[in-house]
C-alpha beads as a LAMMPS data file, in Angstrom:
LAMMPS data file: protein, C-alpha beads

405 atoms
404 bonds

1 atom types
1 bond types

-500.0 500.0 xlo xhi
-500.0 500.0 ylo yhi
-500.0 500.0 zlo zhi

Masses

1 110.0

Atoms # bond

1 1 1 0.000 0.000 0.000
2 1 1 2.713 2.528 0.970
3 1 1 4.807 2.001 -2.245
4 1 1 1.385 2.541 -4.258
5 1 1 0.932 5.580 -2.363
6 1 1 4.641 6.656 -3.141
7 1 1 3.755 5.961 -7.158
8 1 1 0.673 8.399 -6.632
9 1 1 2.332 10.866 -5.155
10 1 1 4.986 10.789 -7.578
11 1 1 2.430 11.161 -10.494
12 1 1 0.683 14.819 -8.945
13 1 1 4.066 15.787 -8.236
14 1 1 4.724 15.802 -11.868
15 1 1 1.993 16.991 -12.849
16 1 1 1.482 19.860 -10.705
17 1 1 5.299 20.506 -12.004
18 1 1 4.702 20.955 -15.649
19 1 1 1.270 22.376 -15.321
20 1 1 -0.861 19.660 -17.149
21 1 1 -4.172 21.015 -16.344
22 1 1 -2.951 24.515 -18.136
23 1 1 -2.053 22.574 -21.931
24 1 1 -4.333 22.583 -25.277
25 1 1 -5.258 25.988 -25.353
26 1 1 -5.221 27.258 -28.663
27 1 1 -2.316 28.051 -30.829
28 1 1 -2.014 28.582 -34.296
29 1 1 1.714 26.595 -34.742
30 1 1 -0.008 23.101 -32.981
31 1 1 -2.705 23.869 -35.164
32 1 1 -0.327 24.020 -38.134
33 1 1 2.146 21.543 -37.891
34 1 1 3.048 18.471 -36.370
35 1 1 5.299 19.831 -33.172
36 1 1 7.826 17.099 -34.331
37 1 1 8.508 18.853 -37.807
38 1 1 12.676 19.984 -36.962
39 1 1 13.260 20.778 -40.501
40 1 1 9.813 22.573 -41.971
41 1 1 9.157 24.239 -38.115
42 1 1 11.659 24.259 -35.569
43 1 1 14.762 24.966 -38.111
44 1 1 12.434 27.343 -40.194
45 1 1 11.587 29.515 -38.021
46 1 1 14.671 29.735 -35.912
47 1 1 16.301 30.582 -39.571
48 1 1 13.960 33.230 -40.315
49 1 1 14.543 35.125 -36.907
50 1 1 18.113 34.610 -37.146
51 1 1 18.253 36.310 -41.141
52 1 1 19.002 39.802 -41.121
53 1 1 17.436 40.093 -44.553
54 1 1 13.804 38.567 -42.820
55 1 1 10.646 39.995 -43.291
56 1 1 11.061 40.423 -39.749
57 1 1 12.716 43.826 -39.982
58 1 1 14.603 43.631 -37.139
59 1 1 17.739 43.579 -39.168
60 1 1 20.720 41.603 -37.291
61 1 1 18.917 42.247 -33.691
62 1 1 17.928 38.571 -32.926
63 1 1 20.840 36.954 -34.544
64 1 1 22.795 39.320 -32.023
65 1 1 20.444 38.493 -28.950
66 1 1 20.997 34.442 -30.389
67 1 1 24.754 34.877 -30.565
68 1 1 24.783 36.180 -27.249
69 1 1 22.157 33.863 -25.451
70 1 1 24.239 30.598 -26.936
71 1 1 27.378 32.078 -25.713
72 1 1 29.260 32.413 -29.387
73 1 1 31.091 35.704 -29.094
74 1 1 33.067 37.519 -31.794
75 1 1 31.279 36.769 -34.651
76 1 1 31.102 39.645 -37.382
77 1 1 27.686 40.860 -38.099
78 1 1 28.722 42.198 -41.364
79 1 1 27.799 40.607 -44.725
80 1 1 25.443 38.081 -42.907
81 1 1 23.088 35.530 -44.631
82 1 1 21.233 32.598 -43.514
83 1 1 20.049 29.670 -45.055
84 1 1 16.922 28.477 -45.457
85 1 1 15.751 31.627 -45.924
86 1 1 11.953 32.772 -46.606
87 1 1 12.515 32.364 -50.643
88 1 1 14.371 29.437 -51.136
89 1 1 13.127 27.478 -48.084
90 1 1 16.003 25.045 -48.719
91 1 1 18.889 23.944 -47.034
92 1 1 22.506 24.181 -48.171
93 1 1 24.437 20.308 -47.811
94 1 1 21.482 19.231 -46.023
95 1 1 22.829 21.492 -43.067
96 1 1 19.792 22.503 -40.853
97 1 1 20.755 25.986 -40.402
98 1 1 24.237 27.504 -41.915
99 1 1 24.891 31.266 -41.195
100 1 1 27.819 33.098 -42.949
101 1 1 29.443 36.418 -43.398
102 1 1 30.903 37.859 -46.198
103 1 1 34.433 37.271 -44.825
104 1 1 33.273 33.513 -44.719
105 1 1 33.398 32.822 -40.938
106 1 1 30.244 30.255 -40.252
107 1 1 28.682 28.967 -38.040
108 1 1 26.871 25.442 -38.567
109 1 1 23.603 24.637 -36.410
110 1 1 22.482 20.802 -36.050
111 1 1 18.827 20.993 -34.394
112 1 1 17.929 18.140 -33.591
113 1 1 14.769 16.843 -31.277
114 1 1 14.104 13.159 -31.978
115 1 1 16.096 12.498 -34.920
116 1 1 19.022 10.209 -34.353
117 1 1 22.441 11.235 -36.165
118 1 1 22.857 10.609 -39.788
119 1 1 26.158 8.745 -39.362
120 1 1 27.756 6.339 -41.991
121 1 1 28.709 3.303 -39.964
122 1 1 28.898 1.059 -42.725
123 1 1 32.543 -0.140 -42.429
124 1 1 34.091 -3.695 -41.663
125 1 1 36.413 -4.251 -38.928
126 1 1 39.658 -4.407 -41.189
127 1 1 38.285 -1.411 -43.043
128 1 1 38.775 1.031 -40.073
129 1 1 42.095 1.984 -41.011
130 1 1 40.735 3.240 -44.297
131 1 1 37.402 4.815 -42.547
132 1 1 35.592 7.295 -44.723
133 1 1 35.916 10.615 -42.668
134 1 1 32.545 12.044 -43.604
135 1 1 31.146 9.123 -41.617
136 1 1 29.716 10.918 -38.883
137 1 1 27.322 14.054 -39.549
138 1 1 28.645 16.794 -37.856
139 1 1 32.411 16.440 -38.997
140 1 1 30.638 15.460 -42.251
141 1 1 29.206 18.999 -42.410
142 1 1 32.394 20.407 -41.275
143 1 1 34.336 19.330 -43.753
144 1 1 31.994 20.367 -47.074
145 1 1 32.439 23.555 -45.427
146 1 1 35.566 23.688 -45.747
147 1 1 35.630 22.557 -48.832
148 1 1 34.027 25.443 -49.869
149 1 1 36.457 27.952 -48.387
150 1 1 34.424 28.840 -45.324
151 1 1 35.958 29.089 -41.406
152 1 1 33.819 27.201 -39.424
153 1 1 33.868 29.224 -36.027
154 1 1 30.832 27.147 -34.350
155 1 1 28.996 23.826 -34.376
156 1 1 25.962 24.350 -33.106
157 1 1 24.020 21.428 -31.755
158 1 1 20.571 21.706 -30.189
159 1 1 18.650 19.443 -28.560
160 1 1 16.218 18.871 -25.861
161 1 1 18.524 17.732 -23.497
162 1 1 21.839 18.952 -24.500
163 1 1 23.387 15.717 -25.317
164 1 1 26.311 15.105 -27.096
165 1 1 26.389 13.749 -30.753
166 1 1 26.642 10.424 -31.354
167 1 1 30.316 9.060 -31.593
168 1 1 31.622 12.173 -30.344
169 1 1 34.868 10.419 -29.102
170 1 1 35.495 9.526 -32.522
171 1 1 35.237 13.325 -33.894
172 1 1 38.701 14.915 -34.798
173 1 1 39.908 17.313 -32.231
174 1 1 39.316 20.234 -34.655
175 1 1 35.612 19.354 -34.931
176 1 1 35.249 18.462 -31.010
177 1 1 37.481 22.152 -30.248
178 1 1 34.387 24.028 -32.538
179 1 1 31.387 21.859 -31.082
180 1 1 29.167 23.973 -28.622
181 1 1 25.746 21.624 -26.728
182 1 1 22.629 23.586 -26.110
183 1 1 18.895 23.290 -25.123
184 1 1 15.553 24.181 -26.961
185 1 1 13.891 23.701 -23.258
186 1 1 16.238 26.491 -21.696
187 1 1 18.369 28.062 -24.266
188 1 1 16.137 28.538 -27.113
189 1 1 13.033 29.381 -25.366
190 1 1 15.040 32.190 -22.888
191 1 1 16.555 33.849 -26.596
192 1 1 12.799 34.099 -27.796
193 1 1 11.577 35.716 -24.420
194 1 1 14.386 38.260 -25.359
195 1 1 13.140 38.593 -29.114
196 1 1 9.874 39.095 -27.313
197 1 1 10.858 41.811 -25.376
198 1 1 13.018 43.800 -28.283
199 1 1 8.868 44.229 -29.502
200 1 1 7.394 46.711 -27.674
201 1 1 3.797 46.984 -29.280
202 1 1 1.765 44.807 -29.926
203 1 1 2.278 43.409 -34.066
204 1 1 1.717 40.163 -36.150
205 1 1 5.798 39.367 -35.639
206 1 1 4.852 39.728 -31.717
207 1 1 1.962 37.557 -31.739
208 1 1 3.943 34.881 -33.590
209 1 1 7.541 34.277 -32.069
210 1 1 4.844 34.677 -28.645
211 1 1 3.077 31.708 -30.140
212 1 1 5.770 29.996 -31.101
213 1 1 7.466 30.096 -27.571
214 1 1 4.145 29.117 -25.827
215 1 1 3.923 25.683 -28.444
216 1 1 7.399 24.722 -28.461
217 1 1 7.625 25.379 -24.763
218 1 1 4.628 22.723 -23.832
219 1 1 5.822 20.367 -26.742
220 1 1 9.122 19.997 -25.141
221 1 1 7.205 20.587 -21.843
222 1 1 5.256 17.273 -23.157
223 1 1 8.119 15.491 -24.299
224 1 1 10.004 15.519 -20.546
225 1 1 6.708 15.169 -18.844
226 1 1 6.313 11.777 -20.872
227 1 1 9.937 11.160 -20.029
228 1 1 9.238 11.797 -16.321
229 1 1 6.380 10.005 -16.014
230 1 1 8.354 6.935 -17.855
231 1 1 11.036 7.065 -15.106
232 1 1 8.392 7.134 -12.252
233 1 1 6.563 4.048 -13.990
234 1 1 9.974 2.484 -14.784
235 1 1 10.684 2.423 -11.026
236 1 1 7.001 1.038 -10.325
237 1 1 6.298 -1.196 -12.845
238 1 1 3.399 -2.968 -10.710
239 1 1 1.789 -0.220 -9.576
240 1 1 2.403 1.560 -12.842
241 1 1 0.531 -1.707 -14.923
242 1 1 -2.220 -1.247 -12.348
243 1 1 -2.673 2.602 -13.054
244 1 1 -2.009 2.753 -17.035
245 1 1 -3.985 -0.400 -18.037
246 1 1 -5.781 -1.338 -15.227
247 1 1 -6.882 2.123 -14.379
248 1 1 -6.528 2.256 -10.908
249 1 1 -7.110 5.714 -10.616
250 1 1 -7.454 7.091 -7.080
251 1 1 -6.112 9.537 -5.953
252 1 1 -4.415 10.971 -8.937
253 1 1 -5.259 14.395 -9.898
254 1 1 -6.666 15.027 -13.042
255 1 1 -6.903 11.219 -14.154
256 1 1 -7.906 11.493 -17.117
257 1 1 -5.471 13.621 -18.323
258 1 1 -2.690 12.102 -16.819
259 1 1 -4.330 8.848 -18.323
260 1 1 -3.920 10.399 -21.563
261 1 1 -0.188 10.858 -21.509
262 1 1 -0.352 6.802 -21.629
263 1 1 0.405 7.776 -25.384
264 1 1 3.523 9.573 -24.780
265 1 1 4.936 6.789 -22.206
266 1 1 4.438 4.038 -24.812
267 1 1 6.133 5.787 -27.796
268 1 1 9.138 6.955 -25.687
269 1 1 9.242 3.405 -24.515
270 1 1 9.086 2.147 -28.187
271 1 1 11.512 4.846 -29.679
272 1 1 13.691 3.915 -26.831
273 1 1 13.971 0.759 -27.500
274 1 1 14.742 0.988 -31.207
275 1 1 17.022 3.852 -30.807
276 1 1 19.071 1.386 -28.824
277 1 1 18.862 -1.727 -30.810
278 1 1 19.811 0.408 -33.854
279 1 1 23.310 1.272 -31.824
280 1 1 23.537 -2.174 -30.664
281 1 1 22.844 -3.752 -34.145
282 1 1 25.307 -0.921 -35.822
283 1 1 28.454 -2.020 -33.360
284 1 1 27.749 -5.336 -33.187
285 1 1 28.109 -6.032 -37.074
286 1 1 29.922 -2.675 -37.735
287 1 1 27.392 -1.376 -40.480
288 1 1 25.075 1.424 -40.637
289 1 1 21.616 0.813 -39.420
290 1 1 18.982 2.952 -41.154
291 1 1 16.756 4.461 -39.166
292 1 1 13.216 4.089 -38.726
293 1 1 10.606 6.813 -39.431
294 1 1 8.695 8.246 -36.246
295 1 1 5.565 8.355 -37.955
296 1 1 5.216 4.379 -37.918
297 1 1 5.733 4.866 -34.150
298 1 1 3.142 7.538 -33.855
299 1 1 0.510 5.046 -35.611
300 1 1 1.378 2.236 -33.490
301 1 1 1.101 4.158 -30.171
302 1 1 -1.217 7.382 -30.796
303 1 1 -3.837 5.718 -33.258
304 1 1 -3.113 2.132 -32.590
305 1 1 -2.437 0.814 -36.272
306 1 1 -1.028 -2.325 -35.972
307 1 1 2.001 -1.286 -38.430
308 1 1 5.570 -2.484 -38.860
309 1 1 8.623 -1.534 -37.242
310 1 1 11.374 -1.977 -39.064
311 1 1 15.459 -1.425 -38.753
312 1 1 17.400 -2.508 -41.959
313 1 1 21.054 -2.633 -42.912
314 1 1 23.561 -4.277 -45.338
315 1 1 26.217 -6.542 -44.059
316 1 1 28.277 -8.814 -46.995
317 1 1 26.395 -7.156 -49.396
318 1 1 23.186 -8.612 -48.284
319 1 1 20.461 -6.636 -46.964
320 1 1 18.705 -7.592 -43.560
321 1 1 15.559 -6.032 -41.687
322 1 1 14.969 -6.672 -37.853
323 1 1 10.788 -5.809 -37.587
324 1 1 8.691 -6.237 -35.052
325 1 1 4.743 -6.848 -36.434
326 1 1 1.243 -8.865 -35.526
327 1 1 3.769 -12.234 -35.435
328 1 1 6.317 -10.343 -32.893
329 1 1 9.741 -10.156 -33.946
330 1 1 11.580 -11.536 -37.086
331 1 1 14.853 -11.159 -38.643
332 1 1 14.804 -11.732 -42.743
333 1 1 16.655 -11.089 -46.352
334 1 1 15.198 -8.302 -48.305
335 1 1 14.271 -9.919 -51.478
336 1 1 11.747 -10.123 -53.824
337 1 1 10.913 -14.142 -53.640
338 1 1 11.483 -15.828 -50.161
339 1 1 11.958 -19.125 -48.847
340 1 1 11.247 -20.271 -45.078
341 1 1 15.259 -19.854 -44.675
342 1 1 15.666 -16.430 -45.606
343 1 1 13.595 -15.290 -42.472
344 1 1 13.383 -16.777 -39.272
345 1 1 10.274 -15.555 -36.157
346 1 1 12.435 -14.455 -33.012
347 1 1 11.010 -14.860 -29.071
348 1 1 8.169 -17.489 -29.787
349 1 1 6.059 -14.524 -31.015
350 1 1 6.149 -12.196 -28.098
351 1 1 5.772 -8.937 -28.100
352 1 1 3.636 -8.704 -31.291
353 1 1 3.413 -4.977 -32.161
354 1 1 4.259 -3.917 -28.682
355 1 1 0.782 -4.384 -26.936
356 1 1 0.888 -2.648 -23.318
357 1 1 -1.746 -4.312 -21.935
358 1 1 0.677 -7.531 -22.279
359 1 1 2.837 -7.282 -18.878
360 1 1 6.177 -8.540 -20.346
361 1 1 5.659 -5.684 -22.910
362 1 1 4.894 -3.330 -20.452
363 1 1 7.971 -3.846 -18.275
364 1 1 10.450 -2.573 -21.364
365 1 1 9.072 0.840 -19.689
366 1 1 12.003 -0.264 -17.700
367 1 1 15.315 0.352 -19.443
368 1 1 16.784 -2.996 -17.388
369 1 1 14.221 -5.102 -19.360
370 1 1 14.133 -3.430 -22.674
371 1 1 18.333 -3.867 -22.868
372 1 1 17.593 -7.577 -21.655
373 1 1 15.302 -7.920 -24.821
374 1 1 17.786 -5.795 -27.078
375 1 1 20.856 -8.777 -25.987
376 1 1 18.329 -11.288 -26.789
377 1 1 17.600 -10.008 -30.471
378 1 1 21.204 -9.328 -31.103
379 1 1 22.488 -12.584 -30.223
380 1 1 19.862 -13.953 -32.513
381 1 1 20.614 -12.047 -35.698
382 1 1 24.155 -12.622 -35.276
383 1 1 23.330 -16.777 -35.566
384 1 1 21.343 -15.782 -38.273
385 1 1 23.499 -13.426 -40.218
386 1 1 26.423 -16.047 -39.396
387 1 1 24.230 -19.107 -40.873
388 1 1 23.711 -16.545 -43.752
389 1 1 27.073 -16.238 -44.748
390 1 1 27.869 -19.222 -44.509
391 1 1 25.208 -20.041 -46.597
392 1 1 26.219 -17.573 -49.328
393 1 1 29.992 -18.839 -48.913
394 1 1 29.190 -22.424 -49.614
395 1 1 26.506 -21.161 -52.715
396 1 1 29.842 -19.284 -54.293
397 1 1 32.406 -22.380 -53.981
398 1 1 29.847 -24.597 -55.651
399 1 1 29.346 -22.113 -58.459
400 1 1 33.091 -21.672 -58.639
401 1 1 33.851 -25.848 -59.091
402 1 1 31.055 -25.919 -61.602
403 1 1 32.830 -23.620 -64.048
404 1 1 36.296 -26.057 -63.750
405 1 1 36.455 -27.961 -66.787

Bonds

1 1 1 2
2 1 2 3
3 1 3 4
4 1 4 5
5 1 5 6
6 1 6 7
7 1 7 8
8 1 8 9
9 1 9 10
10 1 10 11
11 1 11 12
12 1 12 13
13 1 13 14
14 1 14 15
15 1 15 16
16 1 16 17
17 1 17 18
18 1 18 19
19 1 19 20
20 1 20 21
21 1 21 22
22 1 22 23
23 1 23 24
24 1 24 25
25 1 25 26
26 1 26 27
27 1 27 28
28 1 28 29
29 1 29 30
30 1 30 31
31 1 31 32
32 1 32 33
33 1 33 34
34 1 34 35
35 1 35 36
36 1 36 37
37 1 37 38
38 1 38 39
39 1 39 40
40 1 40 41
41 1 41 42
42 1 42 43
43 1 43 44
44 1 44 45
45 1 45 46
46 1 46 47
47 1 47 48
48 1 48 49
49 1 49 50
50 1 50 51
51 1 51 52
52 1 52 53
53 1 53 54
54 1 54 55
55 1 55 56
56 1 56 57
57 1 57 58
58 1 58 59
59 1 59 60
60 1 60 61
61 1 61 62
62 1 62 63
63 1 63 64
64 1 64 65
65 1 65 66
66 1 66 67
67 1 67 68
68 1 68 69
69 1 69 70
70 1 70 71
71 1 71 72
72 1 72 73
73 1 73 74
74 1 74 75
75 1 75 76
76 1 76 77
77 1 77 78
78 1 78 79
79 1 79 80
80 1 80 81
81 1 81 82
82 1 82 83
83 1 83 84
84 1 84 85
85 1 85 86
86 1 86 87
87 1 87 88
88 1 88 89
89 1 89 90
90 1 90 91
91 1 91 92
92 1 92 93
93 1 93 94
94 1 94 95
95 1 95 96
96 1 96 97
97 1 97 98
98 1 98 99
99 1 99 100
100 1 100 101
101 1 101 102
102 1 102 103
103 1 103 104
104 1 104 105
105 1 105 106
106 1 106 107
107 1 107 108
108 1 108 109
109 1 109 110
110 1 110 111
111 1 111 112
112 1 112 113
113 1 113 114
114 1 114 115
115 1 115 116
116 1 116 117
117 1 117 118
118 1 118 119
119 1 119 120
120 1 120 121
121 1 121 122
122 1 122 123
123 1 123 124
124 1 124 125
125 1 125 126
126 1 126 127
127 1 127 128
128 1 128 129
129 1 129 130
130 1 130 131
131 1 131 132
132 1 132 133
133 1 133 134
134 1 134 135
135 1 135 136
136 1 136 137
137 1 137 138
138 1 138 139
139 1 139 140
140 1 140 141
141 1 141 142
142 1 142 143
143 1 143 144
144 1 144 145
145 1 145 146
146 1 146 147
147 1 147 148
148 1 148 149
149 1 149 150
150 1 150 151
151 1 151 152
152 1 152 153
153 1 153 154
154 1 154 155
155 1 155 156
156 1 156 157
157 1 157 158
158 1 158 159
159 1 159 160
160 1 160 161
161 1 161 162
162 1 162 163
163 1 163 164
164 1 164 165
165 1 165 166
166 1 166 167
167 1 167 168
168 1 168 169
169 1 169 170
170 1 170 171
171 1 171 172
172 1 172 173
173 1 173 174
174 1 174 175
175 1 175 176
176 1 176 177
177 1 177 178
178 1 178 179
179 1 179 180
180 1 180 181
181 1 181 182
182 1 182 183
183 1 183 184
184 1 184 185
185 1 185 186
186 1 186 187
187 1 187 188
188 1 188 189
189 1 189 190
190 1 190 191
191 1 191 192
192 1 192 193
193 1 193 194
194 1 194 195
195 1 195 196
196 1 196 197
197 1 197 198
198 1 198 199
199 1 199 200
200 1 200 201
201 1 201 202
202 1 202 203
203 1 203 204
204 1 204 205
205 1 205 206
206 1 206 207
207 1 207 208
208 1 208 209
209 1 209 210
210 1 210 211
211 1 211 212
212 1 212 213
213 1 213 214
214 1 214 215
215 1 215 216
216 1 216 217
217 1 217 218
218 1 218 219
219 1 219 220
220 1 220 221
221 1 221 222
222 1 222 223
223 1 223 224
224 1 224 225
225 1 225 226
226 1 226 227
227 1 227 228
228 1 228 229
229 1 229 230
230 1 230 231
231 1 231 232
232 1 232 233
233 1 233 234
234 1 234 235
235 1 235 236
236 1 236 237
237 1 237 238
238 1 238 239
239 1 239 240
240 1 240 241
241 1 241 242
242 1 242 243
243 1 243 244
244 1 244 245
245 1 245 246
246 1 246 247
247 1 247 248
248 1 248 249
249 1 249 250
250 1 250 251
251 1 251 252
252 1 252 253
253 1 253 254
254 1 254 255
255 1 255 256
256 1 256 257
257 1 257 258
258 1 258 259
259 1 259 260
260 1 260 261
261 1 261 262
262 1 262 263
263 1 263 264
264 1 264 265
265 1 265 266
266 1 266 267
267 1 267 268
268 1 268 269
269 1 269 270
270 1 270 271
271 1 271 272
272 1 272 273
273 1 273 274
274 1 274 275
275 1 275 276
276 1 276 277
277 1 277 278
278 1 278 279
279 1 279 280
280 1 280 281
281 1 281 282
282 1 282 283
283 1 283 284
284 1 284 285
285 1 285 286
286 1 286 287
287 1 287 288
288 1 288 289
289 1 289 290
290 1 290 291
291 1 291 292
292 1 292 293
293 1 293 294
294 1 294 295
295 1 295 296
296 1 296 297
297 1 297 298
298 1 298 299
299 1 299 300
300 1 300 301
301 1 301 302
302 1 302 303
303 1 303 304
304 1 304 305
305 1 305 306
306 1 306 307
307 1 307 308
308 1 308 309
309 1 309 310
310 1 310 311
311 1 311 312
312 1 312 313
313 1 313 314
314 1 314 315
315 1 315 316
316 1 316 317
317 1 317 318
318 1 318 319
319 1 319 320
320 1 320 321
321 1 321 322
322 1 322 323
323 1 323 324
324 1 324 325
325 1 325 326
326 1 326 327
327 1 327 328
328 1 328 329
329 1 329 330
330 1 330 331
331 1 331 332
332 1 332 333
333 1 333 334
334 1 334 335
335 1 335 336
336 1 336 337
337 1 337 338
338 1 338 339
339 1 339 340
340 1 340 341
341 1 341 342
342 1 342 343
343 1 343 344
344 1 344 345
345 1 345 346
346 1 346 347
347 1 347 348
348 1 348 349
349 1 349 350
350 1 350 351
351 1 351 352
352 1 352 353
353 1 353 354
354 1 354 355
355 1 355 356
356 1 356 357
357 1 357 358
358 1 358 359
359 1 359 360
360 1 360 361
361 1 361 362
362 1 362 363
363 1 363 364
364 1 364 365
365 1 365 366
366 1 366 367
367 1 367 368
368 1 368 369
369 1 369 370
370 1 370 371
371 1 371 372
372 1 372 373
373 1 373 374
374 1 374 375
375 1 375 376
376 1 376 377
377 1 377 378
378 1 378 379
379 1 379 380
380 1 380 381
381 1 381 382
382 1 382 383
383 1 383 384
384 1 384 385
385 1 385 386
386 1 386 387
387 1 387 388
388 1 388 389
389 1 389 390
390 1 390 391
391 1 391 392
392 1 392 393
393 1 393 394
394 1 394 395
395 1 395 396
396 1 396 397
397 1 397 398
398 1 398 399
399 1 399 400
400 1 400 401
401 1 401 402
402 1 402 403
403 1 403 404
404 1 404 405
């Protein structure tokens, strides 16, 4: 009873802390877009505050307030353009935001919010020697810069949490020297309240970055909430099973919303859990694992389409896929025509597109049971990658004494 009463109280806590009862008032940006969208939203908009040519009219004022909120001094004001701008809406090497002056200092800005890293891992052991230095995204982007006769003065990355990239110890020290770590949640949203405050009257720019701040604020507001309420269920996994699907309810404050955040658990818990088994997957067979699109996560835990979940990479010059679907989890060839050997059903069928109300899937809330699953699946495509190859191996010396004569 006590530790039920602990789980409660850790629930309002929460709650009261990030001001559930206060969300879904109107706003023209959640109306808009999908809160999600880094590239057409979050990387847009930043851009357009940030361009001293904007419609904006505030000339270099919030790229000044910006360079001084994110702490990157010294950089000349003179000259400046940003890209994607208002016209051309596009970006420049697939760099999210890239602002430069006309004596070519830049600065490079990675947002990112749920996307993983766009690294090129697809290298065999006695390959590393020879590894492809544009492997990793952010030295990647470095580097065409360069290329191009621009001084990068500043990486930029942004994130919720203020992580570091992925495979950071294996950036070169010039990239790591140039690499500065911020947060939308504290960063970004205390440069808009200064934008906001450079406005004195009331206008339609006003009204926007004000709209802007309140959306991103409770989507990343939502997005730690879910996170926080993961960790509290993570801890409680009984008591947690007994509130989320059993709906044992008393004594929570504003149930039904909190029940509603259910949502927000469950695709953490799934993008979690694939986020790691990509990693795990990549260093295990030293490849590159491609990543999976959030939407099919969405649709699995918002709308509760049984859909596919799919990871997929190439090792030996054969292409795998790892899914998880209605049969649970499977490990295959990607071919047109298939026999029962070019796939195999993993876990006698558990876990069949991650239904909650099933306990054992429920408890991969807990990061101790969802790695525990991960070694599982690993060990498993390794036997059946190995059998694979030596599959393949066999196939080529029988072709090979077929041609003697």
């Amino acid at each position: 009873m006590e530790t039920k009463k602990d789980f409660i109280n850790q629930i309002n806590e929460t709650i009261a802390k990030h001001g559930l009862n206060n969300y879904n008032q109107f706003n023209i940006f959640r109306t808009m877009f999908k809160m999600t969208e880094e590239k057409h939203l979050h990387s847009r908009f930043i851009a357009f505050l940030l361009n001293p040519q904007g419609t904006h009219g505030r000339g270099t004022k919030f790229l000044e307030l910006f360079l001084e909120e994110l702490e990157m001094p010294n950089f000349r004001l003179d000259g400046v353009t940003v890209v994607p701008d208002e016209v051309g809406k596009s970006e420049l090497d697939n760099i999210d935001i890239l602002i430069q002056n006309k004596h070519d200092d830049a600065i490079i800005i990675e947002n990112k919010i749920f996307a993983g890293d766009s690294n090129k891992l697809e290298l065999d052991s006695e390959k590393m020697g020879d590894a492809d230095p544009n492997r990793f995204q952010l030295p990647r982007y470095y580097n065409k810069a360069t290329a191009k006769g621009l001084k990068v003065v500043y990486i930029l990355y942004l994130t919720i949490d203020g992580r570091p990239p992925s495979s950071y110890d294996d950036f070169l020290p010039c990239v790591k020297d140039l690499l500065i770590r911020k947060e939308h949640l504290k960063h970004i949203q205390q440069w808009l309240t200064r934008c906001i405050s450079e406005l004195v009257d009331d206008s339609d720019l006003k009204r926007a970055i004000v709209q802007y701040k309140q959306a991103s604020l409770e989507f990343l507001n939502d997005i730690q909430l879910a996170k926080d309420l993961k960790t509290i269920t993570a801890a409680n996994l009984d008591e947690g099973y007994n509130f989320w699907v059993n709906k044992e309810i008393e004594g929570v404050n504003h149930a039904e919303l909190v029940l509603a955040q259910f949502i927000h658990v469950k695709w953490h818990t799934v993008h979690d859990f694939f986020s790691n088994l990509r990693e795990r997957i990549g260093s295990t067979f030293g490849v590159e694992v491609f990543e999976i699109e959030n939407k099919q996560i969405t649709a699995l835990t918002h709308r509760n389409i049984k859909t596919r979940i799919s990871l997929s990479f190439r090792k030996n010059d054969v292409l795998y896929y790892v899914s998880n679907d209605r049969v649970g989890f499977s490990i295959g060839m990607v071919k047109e025509s298939k026999s029962k050997e070019d796939y195999t059903l993993m876990l006698d069928n558990r876990y069949a597109n991650f239904d909650f109300s099933d306990k054992e899937v429920f408890d991969l809330i807990n990061p101790s049971s969802s790695n525990d699953l991960i070694d599982k699946i690993v060990l498993e495509c390794q036997a059946f990658v190995y059998k694979r190859k030596l599959k393949i191996g066999a196939n080529k010396d029988f072709n090979s004494q077929k041609c003697v004569r």
